[in-house]
LUMMI-455444 format. One record per residue: residue number from 1; z, y, x of N, C-alpha, C in turn. Coordinates in Angstrom, 3 decimals. Layout:
<pts>
+-----+----------+----------+----------+----------+----------+----------+----------+----------+----------+
!   n !       nz !       ny !       nx !      caz !      cay !      cax !       cz !       cy !       cx !
+-----+----------+----------+----------+----------+----------+----------+----------+----------+----------+
! NUM !        Z !        Y !        X !        Z !        Y !        X !        Z !        Y !        X !
...
+-----+----------+----------+----------+----------+----------+----------+----------+----------+----------+
</pts>
This chain:
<pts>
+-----+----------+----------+----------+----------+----------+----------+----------+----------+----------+
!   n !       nz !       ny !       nx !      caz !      cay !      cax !       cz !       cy !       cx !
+-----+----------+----------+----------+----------+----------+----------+----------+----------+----------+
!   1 !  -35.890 !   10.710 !   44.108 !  -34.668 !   10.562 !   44.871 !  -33.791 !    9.521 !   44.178 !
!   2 !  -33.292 !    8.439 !   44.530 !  -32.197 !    7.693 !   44.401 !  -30.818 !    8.622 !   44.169 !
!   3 !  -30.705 !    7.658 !   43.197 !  -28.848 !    7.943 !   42.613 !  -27.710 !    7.836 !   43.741 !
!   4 !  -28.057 !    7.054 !   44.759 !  -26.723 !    6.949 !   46.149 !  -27.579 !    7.791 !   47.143 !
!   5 !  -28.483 !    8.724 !   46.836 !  -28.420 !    9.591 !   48.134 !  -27.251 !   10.205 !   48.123 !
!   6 !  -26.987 !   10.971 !   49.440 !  -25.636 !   11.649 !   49.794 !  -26.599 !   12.883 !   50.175 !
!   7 !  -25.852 !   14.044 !   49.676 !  -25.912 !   15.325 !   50.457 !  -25.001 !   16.092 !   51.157 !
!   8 !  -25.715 !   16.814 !   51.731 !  -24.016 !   17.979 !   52.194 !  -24.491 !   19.137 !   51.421 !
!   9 !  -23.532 !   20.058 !   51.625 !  -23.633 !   21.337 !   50.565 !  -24.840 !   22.163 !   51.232 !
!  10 !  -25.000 !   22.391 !   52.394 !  -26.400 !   22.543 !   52.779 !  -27.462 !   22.233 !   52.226 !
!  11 !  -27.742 !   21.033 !   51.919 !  -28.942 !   20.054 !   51.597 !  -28.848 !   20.298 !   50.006 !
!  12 !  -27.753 !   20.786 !   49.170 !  -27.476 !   20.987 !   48.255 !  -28.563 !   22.324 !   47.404 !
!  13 !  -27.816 !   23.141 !   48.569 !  -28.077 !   24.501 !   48.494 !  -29.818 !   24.798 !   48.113 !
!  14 !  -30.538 !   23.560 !   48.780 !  -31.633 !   23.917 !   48.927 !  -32.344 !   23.520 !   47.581 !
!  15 !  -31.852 !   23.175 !   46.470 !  -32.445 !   22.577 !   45.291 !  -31.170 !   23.844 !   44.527 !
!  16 !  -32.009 !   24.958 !   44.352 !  -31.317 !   26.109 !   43.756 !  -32.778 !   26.281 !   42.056 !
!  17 !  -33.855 !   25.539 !   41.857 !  -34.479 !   25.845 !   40.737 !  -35.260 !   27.063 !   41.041 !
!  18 !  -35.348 !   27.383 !   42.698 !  -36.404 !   28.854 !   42.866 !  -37.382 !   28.086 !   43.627 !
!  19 !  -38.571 !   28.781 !   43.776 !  -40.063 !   28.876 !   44.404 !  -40.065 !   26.985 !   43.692 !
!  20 !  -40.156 !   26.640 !   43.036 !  -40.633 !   25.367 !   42.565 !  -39.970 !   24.061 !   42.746 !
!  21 !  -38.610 !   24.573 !   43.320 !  -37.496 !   23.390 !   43.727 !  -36.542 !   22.980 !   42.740 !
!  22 !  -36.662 !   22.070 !   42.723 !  -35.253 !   21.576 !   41.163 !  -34.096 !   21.797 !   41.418 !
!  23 !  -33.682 !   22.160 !   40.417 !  -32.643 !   22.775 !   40.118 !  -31.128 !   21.847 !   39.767 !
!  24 !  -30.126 !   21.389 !   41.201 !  -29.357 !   20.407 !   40.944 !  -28.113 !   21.125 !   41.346 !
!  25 !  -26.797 !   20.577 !   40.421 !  -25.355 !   21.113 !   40.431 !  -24.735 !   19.854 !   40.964 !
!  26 !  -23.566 !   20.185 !   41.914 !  -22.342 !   19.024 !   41.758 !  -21.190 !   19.223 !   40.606 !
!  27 !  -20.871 !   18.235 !   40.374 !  -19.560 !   18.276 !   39.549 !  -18.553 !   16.827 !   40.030 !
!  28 !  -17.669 !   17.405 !   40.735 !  -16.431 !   16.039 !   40.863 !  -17.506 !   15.226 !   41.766 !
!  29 !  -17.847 !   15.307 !   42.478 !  -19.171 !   15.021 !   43.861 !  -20.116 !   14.010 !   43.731 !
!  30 !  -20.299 !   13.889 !   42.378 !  -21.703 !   13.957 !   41.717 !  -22.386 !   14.893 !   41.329 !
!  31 !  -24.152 !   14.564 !   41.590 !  -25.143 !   15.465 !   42.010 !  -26.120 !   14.931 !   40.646 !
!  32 !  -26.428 !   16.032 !   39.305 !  -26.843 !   16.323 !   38.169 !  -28.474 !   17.117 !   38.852 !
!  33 !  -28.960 !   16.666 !   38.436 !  -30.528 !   17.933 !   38.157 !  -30.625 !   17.858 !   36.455 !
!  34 !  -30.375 !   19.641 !   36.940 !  -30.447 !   20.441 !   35.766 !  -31.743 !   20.896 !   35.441 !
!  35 !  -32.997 !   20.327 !   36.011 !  -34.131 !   20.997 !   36.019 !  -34.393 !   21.356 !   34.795 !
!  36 !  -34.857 !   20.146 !   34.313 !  -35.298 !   20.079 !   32.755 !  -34.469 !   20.679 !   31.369 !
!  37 !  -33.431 !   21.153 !   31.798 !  -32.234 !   21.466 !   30.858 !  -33.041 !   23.257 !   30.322 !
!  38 !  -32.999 !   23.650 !   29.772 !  -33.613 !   25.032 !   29.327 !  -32.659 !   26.184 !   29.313 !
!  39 !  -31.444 !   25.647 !   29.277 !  -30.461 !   26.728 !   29.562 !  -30.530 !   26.858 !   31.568 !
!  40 !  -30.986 !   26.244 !   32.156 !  -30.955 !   26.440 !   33.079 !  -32.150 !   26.799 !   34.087 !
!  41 !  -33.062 !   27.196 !   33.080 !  -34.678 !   28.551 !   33.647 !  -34.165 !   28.931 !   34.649 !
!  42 !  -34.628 !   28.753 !   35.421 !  -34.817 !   29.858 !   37.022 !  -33.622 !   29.305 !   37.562 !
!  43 !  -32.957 !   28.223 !   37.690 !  -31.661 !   27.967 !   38.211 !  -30.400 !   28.786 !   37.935 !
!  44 !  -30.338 !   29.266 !   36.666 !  -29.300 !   30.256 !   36.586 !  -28.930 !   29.551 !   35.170 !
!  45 !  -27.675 !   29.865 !   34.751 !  -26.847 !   29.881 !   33.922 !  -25.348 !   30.181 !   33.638 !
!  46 !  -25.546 !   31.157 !   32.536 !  -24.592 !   32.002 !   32.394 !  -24.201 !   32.595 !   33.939 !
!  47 !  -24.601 !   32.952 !   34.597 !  -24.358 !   33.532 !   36.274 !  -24.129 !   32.682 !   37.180 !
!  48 !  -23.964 !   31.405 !   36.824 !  -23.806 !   30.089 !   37.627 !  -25.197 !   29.961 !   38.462 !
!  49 !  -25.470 !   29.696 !   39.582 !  -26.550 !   28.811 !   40.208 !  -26.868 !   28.038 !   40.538 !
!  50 !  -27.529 !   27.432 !   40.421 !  -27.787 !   25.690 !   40.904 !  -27.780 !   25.615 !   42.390 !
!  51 !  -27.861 !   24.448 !   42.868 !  -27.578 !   24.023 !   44.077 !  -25.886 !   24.137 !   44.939 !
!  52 !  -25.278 !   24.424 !   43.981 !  -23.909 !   24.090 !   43.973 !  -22.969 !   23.378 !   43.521 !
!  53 !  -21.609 !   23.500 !   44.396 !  -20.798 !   22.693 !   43.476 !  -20.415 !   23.497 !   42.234 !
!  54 !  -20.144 !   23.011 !   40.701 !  -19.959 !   23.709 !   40.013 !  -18.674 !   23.422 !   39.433 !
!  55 !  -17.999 !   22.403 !   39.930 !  -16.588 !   21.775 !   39.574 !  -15.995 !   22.492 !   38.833 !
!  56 !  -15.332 !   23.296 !   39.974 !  -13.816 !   24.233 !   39.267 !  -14.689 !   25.414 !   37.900 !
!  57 !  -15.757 !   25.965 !   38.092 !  -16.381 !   26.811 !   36.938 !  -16.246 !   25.926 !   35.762 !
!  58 !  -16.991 !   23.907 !   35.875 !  -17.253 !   23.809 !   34.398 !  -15.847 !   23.048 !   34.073 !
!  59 !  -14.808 !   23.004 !   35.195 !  -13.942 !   22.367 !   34.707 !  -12.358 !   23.155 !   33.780 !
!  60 !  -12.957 !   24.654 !   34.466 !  -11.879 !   25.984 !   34.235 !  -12.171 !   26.544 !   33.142 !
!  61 !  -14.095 !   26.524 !   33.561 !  -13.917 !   28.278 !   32.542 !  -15.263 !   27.782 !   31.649 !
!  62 !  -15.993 !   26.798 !   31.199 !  -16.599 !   26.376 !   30.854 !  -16.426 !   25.963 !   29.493 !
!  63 !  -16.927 !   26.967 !   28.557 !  -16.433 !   26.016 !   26.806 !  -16.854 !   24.687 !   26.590 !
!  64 !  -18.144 !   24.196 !   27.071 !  -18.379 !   22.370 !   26.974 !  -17.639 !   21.717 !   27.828 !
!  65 !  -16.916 !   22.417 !   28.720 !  -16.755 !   20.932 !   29.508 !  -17.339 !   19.896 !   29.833 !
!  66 !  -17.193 !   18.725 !   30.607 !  -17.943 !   18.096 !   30.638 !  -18.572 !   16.897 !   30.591 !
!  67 !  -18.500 !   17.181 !   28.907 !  -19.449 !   16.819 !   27.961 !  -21.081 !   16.578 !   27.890 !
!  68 !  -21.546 !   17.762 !   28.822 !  -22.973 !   18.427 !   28.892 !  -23.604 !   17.271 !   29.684 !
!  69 !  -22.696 !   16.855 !   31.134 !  -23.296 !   16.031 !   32.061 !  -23.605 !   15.148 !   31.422 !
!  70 !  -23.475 !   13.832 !   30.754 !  -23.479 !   12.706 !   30.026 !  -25.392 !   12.556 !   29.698 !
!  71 !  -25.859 !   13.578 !   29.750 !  -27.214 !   13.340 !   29.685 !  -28.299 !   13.945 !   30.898 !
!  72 !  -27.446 !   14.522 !   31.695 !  -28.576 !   15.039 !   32.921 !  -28.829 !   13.344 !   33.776 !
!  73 !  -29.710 !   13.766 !   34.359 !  -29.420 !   12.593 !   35.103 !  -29.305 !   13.182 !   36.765 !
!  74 !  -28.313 !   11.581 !   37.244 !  -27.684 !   11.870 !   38.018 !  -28.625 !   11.625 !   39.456 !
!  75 !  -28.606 !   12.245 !   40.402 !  -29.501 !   12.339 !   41.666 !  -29.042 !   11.699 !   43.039 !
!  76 !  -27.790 !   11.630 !   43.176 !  -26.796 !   11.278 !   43.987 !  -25.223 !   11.795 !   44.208 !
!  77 !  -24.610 !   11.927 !   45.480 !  -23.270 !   12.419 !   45.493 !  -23.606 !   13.421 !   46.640 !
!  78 !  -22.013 !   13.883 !   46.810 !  -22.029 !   15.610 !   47.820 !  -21.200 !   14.543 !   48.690 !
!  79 !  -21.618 !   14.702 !   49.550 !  -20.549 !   14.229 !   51.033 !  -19.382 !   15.097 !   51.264 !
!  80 !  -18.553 !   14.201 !   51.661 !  -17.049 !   15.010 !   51.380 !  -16.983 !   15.694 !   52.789 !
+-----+----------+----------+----------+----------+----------+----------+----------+----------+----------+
</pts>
């Protein structure tokens, strides 16, 4: 997938890291796959799930902040 695909939160939803699908977050409406990340097995972390936006969680309540993104790589953006 290209870095300027666009999704909607639908299309989002569907890359949750279950039955063999990668596992991708938004943040600030850029689109991260977390696949490869190991804290993020099975699309879960810390109770978070992938295929969402994760904005307000890593921007609120998140001890890294985000810091973490700087090495995922990026997949595309969330359509506003």
């Amino acid at each position: 997938m290209m870095a300027d695909k666009v999704m909607t939160r639908d299309e989002l939803a569907k890359y949750n890291g279950q039955a063999g699908q990668p596992a991708y977050v938004a943040v600030e409406g850029v689109i991260y796959d977390v696949s490869a990340n190991p804290a993020w097995q099975g699309g879960r972390h810390h109770g978070n799930l992938a295929g969402q936006d994760l904005t307000d969680v890593l921007l609120e309540k998140s001890p890294h902040g985000k810091r973490v993104l700087k090495d995922l790589p990026v997949v595309g953006r969330l359509a506003e």
